[in-house]
SERO-4910 file (N, C-alpha, C, O; in steps of 0.05 Angstrom, whole numbers):
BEGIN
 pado doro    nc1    nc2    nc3   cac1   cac2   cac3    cc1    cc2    cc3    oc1    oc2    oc3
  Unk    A   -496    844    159   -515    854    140   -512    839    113   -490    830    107
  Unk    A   -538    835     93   -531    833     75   -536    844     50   -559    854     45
  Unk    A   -513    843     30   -507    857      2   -513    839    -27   -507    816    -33
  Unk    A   -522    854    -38   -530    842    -68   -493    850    -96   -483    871   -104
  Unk    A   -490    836    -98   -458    849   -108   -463    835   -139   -464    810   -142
  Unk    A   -465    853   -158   -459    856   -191   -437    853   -191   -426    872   -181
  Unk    A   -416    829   -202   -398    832   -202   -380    830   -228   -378    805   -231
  Unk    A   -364    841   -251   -361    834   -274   -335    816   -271   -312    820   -261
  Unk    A   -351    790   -287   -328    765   -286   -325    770   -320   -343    776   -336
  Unk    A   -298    764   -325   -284    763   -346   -256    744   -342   -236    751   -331
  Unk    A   -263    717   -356   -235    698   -353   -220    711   -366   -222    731   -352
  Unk    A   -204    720   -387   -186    728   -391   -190    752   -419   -211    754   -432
  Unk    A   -170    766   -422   -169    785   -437   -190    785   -469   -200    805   -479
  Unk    A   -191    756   -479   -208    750   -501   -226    757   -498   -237    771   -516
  Unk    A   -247    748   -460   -269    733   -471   -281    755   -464   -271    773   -451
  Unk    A   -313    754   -475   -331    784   -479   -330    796   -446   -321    818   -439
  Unk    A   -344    771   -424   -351    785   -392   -375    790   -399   -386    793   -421
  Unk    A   -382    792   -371   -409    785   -365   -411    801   -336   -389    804   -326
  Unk    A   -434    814   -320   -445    814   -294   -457    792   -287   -475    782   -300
  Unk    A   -447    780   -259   -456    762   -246   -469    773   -220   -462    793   -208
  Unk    A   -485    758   -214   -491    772   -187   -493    753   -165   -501    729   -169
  Unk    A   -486    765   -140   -484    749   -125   -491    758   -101   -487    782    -95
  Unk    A   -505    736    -78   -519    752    -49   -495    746    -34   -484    724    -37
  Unk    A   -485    764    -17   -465    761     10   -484    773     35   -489    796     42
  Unk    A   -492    747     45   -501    750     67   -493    756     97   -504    771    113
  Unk    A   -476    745     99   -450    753    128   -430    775    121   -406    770    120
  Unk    A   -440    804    116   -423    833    113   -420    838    145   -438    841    161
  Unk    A   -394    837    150   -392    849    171   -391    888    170   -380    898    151
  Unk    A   -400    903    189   -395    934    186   -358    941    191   -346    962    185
  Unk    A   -351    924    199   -323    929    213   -298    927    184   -280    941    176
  Unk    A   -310    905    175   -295    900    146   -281    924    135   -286    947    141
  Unk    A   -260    916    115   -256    935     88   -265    924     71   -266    900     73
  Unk    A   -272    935     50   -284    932     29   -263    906      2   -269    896    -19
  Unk    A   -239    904     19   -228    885      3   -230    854     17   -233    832      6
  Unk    A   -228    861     40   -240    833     63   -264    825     66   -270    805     80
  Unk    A   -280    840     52   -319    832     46   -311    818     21   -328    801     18
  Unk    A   -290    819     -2   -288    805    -23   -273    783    -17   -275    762    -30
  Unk    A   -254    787      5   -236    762     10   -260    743     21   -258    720     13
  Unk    A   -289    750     47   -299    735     48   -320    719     31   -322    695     36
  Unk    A   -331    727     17   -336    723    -10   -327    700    -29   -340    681    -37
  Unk    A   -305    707    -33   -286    687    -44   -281    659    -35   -275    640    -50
  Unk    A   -286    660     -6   -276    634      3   -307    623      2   -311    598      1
  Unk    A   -326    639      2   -352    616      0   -358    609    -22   -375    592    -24
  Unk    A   -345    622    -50   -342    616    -79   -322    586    -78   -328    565    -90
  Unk    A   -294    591    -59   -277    567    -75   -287    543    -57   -283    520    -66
  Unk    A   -299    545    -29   -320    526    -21   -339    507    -39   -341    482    -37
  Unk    A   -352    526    -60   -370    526    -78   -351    508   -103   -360    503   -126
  Unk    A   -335    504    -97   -319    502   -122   -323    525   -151   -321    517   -174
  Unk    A   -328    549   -144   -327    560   -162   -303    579   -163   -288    583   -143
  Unk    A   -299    593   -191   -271    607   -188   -283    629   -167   -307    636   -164
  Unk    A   -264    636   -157   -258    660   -139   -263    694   -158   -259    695   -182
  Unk    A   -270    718   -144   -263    742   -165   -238    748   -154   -230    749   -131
  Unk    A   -222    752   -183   -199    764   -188   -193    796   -183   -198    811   -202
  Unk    A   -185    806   -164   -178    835   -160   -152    847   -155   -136    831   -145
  Unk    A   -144    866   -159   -115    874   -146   -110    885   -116   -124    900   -103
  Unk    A    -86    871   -110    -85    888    -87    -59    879    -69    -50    856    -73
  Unk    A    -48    893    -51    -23    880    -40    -21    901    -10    -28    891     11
  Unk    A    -13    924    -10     -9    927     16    -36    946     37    -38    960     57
  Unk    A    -47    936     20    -88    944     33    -85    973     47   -106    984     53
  Unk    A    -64    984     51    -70   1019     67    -65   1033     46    -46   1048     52
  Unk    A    -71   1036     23    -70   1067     12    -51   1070      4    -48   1094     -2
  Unk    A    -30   1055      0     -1   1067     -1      9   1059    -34     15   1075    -52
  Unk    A     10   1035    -36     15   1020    -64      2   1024    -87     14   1022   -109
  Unk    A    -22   1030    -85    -41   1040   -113    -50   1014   -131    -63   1015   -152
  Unk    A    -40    990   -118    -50    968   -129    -88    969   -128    -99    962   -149
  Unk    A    -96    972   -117   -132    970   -114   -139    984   -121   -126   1005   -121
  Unk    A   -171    983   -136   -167   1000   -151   -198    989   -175   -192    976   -195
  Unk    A   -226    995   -170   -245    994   -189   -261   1012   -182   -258   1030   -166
  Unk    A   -291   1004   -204   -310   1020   -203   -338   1008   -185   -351    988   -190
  Unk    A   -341   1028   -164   -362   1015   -147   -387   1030   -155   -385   1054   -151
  Unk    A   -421   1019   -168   -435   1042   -168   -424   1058   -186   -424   1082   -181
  Unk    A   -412   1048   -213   -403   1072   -231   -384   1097   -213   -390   1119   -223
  Unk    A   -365   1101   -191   -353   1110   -193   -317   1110   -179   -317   1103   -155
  Unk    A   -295   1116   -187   -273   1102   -187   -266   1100   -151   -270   1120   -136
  Unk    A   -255   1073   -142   -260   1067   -118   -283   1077    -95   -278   1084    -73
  Unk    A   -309   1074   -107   -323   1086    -94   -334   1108    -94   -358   1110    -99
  Unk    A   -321   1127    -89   -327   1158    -98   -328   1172    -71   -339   1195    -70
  Unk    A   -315   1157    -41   -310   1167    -30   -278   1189    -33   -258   1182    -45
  Unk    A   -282   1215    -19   -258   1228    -21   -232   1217     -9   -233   1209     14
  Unk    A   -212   1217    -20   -185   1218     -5   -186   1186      8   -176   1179     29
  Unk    A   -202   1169    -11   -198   1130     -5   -203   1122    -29   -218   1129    -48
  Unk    A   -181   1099    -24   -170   1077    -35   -201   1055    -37   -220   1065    -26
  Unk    A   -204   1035    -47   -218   1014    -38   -212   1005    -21   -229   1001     -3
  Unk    A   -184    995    -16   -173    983      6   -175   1003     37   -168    996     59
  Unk    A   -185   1022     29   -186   1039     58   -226   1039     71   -236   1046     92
  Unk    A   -238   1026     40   -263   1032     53   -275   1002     61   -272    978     57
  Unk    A   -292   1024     77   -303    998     94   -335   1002     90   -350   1018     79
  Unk    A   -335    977    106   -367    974    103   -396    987    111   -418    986    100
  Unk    A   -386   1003    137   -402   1016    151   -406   1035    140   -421   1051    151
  Unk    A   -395   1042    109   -411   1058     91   -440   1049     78   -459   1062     68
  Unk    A   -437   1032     81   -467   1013     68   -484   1003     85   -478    999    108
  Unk    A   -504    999     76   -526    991     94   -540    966     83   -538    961     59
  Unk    A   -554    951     97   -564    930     99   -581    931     68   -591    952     60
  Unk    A   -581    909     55   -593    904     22   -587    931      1   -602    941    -16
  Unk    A   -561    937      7   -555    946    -14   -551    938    -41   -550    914    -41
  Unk    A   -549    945    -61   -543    928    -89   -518    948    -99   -521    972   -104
  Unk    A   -491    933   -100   -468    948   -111   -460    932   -142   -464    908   -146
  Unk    A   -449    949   -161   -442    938   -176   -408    947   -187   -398    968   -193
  Unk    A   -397    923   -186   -365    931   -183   -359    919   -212   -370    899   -221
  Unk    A   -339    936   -225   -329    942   -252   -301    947   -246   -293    955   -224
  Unk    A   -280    940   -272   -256    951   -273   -261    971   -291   -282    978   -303
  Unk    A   -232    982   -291   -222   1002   -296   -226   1006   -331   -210    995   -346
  Unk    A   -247   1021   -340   -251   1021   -367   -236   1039   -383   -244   1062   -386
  Unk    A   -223   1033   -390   -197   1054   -411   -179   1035   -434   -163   1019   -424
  Unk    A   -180   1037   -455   -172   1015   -475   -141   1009   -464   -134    985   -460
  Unk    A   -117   1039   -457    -91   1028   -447    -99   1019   -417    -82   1026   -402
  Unk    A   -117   1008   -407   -112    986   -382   -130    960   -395   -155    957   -393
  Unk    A   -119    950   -404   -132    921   -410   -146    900   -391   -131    888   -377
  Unk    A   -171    894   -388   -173    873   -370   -156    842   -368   -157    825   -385
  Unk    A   -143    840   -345   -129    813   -340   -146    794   -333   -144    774   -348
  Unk    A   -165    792   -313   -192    777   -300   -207    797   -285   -204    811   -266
  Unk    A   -224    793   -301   -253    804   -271   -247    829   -268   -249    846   -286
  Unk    A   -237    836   -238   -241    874   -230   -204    881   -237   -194    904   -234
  Unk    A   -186    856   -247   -158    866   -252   -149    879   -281   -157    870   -302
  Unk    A   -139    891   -280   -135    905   -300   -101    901   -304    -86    885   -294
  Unk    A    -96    920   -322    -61    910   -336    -55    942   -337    -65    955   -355
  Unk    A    -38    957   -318    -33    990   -313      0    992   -318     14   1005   -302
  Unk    A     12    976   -346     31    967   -355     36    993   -366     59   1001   -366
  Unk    A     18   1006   -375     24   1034   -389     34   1057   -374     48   1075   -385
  Unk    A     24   1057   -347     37   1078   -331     64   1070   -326     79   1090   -324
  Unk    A     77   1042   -321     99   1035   -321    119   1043   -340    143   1046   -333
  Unk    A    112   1047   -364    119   1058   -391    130   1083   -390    154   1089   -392
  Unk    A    112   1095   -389    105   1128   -372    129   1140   -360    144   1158   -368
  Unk    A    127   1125   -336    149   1126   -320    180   1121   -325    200   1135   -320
  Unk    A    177   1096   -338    207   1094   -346    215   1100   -373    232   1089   -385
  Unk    A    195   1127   -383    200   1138   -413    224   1163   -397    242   1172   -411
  Unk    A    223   1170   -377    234   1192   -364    225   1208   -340    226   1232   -336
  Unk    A    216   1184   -322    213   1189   -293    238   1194   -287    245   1171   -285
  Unk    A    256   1206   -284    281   1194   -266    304   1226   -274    304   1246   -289
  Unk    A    321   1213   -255    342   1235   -251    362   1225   -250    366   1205   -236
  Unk    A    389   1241   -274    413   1229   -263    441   1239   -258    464   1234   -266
  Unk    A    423   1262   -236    443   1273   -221    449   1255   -192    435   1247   -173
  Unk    A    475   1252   -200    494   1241   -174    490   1243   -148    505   1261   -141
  Unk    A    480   1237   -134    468   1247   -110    485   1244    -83    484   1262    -66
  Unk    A    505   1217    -78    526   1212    -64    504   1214    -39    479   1215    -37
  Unk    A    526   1213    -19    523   1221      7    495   1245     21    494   1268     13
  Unk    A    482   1237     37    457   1259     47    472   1288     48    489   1292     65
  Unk    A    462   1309     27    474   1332     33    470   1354     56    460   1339     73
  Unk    A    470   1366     62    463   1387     80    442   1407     70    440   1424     53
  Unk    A    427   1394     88    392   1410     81    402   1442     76    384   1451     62
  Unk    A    412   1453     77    411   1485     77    432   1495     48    436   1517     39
  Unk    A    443   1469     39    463   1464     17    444   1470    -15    453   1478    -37
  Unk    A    421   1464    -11    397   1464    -42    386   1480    -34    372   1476    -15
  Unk    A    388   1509    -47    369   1531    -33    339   1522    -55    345   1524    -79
  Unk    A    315   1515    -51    295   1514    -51    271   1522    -34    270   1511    -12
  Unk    A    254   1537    -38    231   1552    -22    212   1522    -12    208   1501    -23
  Unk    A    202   1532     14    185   1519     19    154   1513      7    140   1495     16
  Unk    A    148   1531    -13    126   1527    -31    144   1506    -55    138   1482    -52
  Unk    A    157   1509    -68    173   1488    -85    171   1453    -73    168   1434    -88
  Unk    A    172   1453    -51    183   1435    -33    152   1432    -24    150   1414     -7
  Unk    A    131   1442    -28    107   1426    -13     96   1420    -46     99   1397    -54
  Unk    A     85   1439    -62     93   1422    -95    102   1399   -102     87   1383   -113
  Unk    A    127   1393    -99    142   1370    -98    122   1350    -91    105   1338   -104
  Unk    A    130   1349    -63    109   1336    -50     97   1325    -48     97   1302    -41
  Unk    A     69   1345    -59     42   1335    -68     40   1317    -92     26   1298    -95
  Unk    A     61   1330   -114     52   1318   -135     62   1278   -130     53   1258   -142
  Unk    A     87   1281   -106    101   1256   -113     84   1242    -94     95   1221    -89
  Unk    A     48   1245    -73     36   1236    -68     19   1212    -88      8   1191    -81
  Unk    A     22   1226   -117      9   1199   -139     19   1173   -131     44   1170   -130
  Unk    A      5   1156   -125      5   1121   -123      9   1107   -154     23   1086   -157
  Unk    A     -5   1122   -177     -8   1104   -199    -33   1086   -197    -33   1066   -211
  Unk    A    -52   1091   -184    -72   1072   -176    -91   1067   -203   -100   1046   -209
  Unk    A    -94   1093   -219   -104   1087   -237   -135   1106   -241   -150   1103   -260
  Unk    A   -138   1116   -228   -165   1123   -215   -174   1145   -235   -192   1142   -252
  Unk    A   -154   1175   -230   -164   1191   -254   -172   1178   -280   -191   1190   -289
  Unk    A   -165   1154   -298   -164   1150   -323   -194   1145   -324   -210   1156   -339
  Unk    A   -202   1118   -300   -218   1114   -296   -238   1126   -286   -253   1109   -276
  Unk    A   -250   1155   -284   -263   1171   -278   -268   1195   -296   -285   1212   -293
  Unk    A   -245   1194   -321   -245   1216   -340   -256   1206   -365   -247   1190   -381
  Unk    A   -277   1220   -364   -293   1224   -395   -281   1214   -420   -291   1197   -434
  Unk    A   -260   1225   -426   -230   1214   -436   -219   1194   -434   -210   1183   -454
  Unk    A   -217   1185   -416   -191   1162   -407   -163   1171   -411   -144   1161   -422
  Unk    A   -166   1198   -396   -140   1222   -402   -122   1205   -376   -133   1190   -360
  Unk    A    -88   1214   -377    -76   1200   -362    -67   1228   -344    -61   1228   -320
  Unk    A    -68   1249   -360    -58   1277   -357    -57   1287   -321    -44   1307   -315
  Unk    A    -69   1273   -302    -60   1273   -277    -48   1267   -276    -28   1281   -275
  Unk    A    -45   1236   -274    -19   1220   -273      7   1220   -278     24   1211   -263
  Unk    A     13   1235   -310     33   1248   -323     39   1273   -316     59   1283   -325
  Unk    A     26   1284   -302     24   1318   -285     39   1314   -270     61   1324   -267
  Unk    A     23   1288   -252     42   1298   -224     73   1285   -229     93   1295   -219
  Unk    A     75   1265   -245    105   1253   -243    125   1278   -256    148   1284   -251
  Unk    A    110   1286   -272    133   1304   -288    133   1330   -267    154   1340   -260
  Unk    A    110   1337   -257    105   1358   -237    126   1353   -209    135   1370   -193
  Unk    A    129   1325   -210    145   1324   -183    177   1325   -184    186   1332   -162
  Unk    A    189   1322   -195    217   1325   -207    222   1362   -213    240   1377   -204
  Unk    A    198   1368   -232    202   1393   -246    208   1420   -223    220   1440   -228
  Unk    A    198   1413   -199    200   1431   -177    217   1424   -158    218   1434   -136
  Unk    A    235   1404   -169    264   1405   -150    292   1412   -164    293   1410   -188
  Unk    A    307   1418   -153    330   1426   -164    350   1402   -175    367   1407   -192
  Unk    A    345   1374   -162    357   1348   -179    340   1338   -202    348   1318   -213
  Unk    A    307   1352   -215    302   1342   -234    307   1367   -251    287   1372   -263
  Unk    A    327   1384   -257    318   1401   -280    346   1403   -302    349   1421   -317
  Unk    A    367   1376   -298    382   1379   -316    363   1367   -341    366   1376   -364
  Unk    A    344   1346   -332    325   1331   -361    302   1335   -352    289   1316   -344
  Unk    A    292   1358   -350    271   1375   -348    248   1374   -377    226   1366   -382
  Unk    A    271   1387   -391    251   1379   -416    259   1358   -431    251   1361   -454
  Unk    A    267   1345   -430    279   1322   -442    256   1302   -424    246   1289   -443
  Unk    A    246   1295   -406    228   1295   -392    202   1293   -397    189   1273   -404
  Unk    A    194   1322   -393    161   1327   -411    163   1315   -433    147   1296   -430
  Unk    A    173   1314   -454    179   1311   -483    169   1278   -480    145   1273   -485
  Unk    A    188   1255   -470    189   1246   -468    176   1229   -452    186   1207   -453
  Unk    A    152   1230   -433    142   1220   -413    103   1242   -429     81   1242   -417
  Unk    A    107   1251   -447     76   1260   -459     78   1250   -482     58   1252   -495
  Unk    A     99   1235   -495    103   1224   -521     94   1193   -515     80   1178   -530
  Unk    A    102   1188   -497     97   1159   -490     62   1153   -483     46   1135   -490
  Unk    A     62   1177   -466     30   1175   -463     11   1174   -488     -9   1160   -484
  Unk    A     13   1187   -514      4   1189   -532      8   1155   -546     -9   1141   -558
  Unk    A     25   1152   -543     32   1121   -562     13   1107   -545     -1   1092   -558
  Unk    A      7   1107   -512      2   1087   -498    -33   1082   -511    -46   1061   -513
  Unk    A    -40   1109   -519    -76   1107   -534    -89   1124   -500   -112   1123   -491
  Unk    A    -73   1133   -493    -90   1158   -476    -99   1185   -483    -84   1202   -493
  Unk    A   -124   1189   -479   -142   1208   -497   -124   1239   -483   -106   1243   -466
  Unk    A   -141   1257   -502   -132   1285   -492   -144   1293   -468   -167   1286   -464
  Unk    A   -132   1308   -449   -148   1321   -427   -161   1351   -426   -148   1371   -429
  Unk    A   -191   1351   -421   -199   1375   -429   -212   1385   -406   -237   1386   -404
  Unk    A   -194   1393   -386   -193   1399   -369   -232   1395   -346   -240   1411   -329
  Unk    A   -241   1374   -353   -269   1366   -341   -262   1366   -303   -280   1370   -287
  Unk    A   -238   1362   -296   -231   1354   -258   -245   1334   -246   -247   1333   -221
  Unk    A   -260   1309   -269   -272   1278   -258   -244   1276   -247   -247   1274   -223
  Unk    A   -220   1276   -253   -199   1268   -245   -186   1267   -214   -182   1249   -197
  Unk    A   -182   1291   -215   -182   1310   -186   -198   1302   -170   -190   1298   -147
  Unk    A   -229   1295   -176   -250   1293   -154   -244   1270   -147   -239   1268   -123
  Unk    A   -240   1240   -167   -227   1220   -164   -197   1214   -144   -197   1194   -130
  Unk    A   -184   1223   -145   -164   1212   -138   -154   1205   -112   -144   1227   -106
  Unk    A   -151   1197   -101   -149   1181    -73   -129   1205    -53   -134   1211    -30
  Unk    A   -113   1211    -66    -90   1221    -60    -99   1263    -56    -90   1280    -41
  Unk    A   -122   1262    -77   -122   1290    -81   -108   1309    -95   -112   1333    -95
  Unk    A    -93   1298   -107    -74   1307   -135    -85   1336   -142   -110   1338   -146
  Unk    A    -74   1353   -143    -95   1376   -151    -90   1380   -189    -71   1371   -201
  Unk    A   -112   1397   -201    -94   1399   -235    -85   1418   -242    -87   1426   -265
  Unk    A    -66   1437   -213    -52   1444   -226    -25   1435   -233     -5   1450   -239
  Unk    A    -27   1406   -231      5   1392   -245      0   1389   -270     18   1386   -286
  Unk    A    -30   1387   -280    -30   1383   -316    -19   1416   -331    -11   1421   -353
  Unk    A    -24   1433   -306    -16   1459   -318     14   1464   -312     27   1477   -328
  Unk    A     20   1460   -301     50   1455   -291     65   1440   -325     82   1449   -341
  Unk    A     48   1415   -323     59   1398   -351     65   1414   -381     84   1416   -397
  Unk    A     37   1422   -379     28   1431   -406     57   1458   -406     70   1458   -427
  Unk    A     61   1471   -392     74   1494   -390    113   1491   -405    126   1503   -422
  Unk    A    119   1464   -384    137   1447   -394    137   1428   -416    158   1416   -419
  Unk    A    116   1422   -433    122   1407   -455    128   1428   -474    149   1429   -486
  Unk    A    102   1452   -476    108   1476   -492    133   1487   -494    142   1490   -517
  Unk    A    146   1495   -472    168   1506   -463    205   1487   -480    228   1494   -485
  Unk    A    188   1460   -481    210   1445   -484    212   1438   -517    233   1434   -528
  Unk    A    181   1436   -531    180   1433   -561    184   1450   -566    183   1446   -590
  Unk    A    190   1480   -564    201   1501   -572    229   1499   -575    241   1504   -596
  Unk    A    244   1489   -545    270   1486   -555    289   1457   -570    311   1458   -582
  Unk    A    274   1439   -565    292   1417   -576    284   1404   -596    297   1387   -606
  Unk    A    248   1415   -611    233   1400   -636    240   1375   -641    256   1370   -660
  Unk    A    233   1359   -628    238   1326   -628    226   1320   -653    206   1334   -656
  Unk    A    230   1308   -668    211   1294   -689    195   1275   -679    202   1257   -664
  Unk    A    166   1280   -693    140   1269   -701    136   1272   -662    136   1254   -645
  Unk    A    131   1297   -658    123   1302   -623     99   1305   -633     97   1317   -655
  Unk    A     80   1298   -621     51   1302   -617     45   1306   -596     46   1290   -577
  Unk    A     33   1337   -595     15   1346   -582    -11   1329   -563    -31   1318   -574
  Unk    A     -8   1328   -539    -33   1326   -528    -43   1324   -496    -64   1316   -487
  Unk    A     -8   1340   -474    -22   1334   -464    -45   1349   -443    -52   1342   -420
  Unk    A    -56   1376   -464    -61   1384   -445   -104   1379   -462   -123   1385   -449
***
């Protein structure tokens, strides 16, 4: 089949970008939606022209590397997929798609549909982490934790980092993203010696990164590949409160709920 594809080329972080458009005539239905760009590409560097720049590395859903806006919405706007999971046989013959990155001032454009998600990295290593001793595999029946605790967990540690809520929120709120990481530690018994040391720490960073407030809209939620639900921003909010009460960090700012 073939597709009419808007595509936003931007050489590098300076320069303004532009929509280009371009006909792909040989769409196969069988394709994913990242191998309709890989074919693409090669009839560009044929062309001697540059290639589009996109992210991407282990193509199933798993890595959170892929990751734009198809049709104005984030990977598509199919539920519970990646770009890298969709395929073609969603589309039909002379469609016109228009693919965008990720619009949020903390993801910077690198080229074209890539973006720079340097800030969730931040995020993460402001006080993702635990450092309780863990040694040797203990004996499952040794951590008394409920099985609701333990499917919580879970879910929240399902976030990829793909990027998707920011890019789908009115805001350019990160407040999923920061939900579920702090959400996923907060409901085990090895994240709660820096529990609040944690929140504090991992919503302070978000604020410096230039991520807006979240006002509770669920573009996020509907977005997210994974299905993240919001109650980890409530989970968050519960624990930053909980924690600026006891340790008053200086110059904490409020925001992430």
């Amino acid at each position: 089949m073939k597709l009419i594809l808007h595509v936003w080329r931007q050489r590098n972080p300076s320069d303004k970008g532009r929509m280009v458009r371009y006909e792909h005539p040989s769409v196969n239905e069988h394709m994913s939606f990242l191998e309709m760009l890989d074919v693409l590409n090669e009839s560009l560097i044929e062309k001697g022209e540059d290639p589009i720049a996109f992210d991407h590395d282990c193509r199933e859903g798993i890595c959170g590397m892929c990751g734009f806006m198809i049709n104005g919405k984030a990977h598509g706007g199919f539920k519970g997929t990646t770009v890298c999971q969709l395929h073609m046989r969603h589309f039909k013959d002379g469609d016109e798609l228009y693919l965008e990155p990720w619009r949020a001032r903390a993801f910077p454009v690198i080229k074209d549909l890539a973006v720079s998600r340097a800030s969730f990295d931040r995020i993460i290593a402001a006080g993702g982490f635990i450092s309780v001793p863990t040694g040797s595999a203990p004996d499952g029946n040794a951590i008394p934790i409920t099985k609701l605790e333990a499917d919580l967990a879970m879910d929240a540690a399902a976030c990829i980092g793909c990027g998707a809520c920011v890019a789908a929120c009115p805001n350019a709120a990160a407040a999923l993203f920061v939900g579920a990481k702090i959400s996923h530690l907060g409901h085990l018994p090895q994240g709660q010696v820096e529990r609040d040391r944690r929140a504090i720490a991992m919503v302070r960073q978000m604020n410096i990164e230039g991520f807006a407030n979240c006002t509770n809209i669920g573009e996020c939620e509907a977005a997210c590949p994974k299905e993240i639900k919001l109650e980890v921003i409530a989970h968050t909010n519960r624990d930053y409160i909980k924690a600026s009460f006891i340790e008053r960090p200086e110059s904490t700012i409020a925001g992430s709920g």
